[in-house]
N, C-alpha and C positions, 0 to 999 in steps of 0.2 A: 504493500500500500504506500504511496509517496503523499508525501505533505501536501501538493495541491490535486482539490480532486475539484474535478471539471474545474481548473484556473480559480478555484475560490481556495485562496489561504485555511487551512484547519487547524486550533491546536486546542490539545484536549488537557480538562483538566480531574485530575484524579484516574489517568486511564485503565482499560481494561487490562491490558497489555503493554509488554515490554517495549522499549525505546526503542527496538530494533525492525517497526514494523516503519519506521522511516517519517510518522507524526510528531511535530513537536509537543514536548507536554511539560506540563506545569503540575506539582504536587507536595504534598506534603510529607515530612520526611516521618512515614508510617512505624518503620522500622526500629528508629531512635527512638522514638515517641513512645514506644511498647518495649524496649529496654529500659527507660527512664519509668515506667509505670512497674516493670515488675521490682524493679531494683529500690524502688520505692517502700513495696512493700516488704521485701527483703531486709532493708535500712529499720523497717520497725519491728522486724523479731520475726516475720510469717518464714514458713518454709514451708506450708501445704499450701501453696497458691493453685486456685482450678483457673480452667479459662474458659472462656465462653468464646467461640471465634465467629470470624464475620462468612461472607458468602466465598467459598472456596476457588467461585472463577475469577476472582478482582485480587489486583496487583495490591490493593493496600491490604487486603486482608492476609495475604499472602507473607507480606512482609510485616505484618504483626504478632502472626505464629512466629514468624523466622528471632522477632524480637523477642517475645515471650521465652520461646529454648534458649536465645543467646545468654538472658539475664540470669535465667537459671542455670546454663552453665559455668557463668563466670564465679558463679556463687558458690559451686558445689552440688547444686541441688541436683539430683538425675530428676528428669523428667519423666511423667507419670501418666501414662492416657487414661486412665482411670477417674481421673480429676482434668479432663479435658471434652467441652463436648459443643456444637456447633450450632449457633444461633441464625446466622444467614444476615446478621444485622437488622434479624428485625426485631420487635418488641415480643412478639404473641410465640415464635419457635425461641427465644430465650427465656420468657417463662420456661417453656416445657424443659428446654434444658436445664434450668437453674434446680426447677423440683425433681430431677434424677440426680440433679448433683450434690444437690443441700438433704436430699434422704438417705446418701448412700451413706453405711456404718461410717466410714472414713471422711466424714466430710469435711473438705477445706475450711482454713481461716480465714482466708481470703480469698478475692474474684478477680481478676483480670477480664475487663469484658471490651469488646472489641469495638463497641461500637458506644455510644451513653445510652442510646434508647435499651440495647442490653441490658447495661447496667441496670436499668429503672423498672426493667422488667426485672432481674434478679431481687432486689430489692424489694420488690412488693411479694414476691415468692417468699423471701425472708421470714416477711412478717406475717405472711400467711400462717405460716409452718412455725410459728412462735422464735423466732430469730433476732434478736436486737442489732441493728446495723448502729454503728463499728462494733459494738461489745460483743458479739457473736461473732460477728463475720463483717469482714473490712472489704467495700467493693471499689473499686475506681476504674472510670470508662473511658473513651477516648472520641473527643471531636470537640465537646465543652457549647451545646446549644445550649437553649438560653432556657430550657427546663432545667439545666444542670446546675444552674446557681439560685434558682429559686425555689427548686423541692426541699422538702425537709425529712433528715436533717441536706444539707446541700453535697451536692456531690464529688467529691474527687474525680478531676478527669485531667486530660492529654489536650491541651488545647491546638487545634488546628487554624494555621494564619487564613482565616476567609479572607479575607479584605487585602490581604497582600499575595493571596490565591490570584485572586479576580485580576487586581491591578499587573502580575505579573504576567500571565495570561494578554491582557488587553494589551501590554508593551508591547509585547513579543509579536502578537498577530497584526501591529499597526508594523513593525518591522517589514514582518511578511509580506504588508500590502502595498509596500512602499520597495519593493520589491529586492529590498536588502537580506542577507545574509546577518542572522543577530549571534551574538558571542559563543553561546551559548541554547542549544534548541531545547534540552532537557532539562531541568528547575527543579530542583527540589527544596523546600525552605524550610527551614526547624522549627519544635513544637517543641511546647512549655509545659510542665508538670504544673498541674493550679493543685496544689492541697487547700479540700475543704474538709467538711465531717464525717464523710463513710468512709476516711480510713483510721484504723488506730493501733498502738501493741493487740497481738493477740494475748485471750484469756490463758491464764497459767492452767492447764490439760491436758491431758494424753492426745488432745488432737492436734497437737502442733509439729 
């Protein structure tokens, strides 16, 4: 596929696929973001961290697993599919996953979830299932919409640059149109750990 289709500039942002299909693209650095999340919770005592992951054909979900195993390797932790199971990023298959994960004997102290609408779906599974979030279980999601600072208690997430998403994007395709050659065709920009209140030390217990 090349970058102009029928003579219209394209560039995508958050793509499906690798840089190699010859689109330019603009994204957020998924990877680091889901390192910096797990290592987060690492940093507060968790070492049963589960994951919730996003839809298995997209490049950021891809690269959030990839993050999730790195943080735990760097830690020591062997990774565990036991305590790993697949939301698709959306709200309603995160429920379902979160209540096989939060029933199993072994249940994690914390969540890793791939997406915040996840998260906010694991969270209300919590409390379903009589779970105090952070005192039971520490979640933290990743993207940081604007549910995520206003639920209660509010969320810990991965914030993703919208706004410097968009603008990078719009540079790059005004380049394009202008029939230039830009520095740079593939973007990636960094994301920021927001600690808020679902995460915390886990409880002192055999489930740690």
């Amino acid at each position: 596929m090349e970058a102009i289709v029928a003579d219209i500039p394209v560039v995508a942002i958050d793509p499906h696929v690798g840089p190699g299909d010859g689109v330019p693209t603009v994204e957020a650095d998924s990877f680091g973001g889901a390192v910096s999340a797990v290592k987060y919770l690492i940093e507060l005592g968790h070492r049963r961290i589960g994951f919730v992951a996003g839809r298995p054909d997209l490049r950021s979900s891809r690269a959030r697993d990839a993050g999730y195993r790195r943080a735990l390797a760097d830690s020591g932790i062997p990774y565990d599919a036991e305590i790993v199971r697949v939301g698709f990023y959306e709200q309603d298959a995160a429920r379902t996953a979160a209540l096989s994960l939060l029933e199993s004997p072994r249940r994690p102290t914390a969540v890793f979830a791939a997406n915040d609408l996840s998260a906010i779906g694991i969270i209300e599974v919590a409390r379903e299932i009589g779970l105090e979030v952070p005192r039971d279980l520490s979640v933290i999601g990743f993207d940081d919409v604007l549910e995520a600072s206003r639920m209660s208690p509010p969320l810990t997430t991965i914030r993703q640059p919208m706004r410097r998403l968009g603008a990078a994007a719009m540079s790059l395709l005004t380049t394009l149109m202008n029939g230039e050659e830009p520095p740079e065709r593939h973007l990636r920009l960094a994301t920021q750990l927001i600690p808020r209140a679902t995460t915390a030390p886990p409880r002192s217990s055999g489930q740690r």
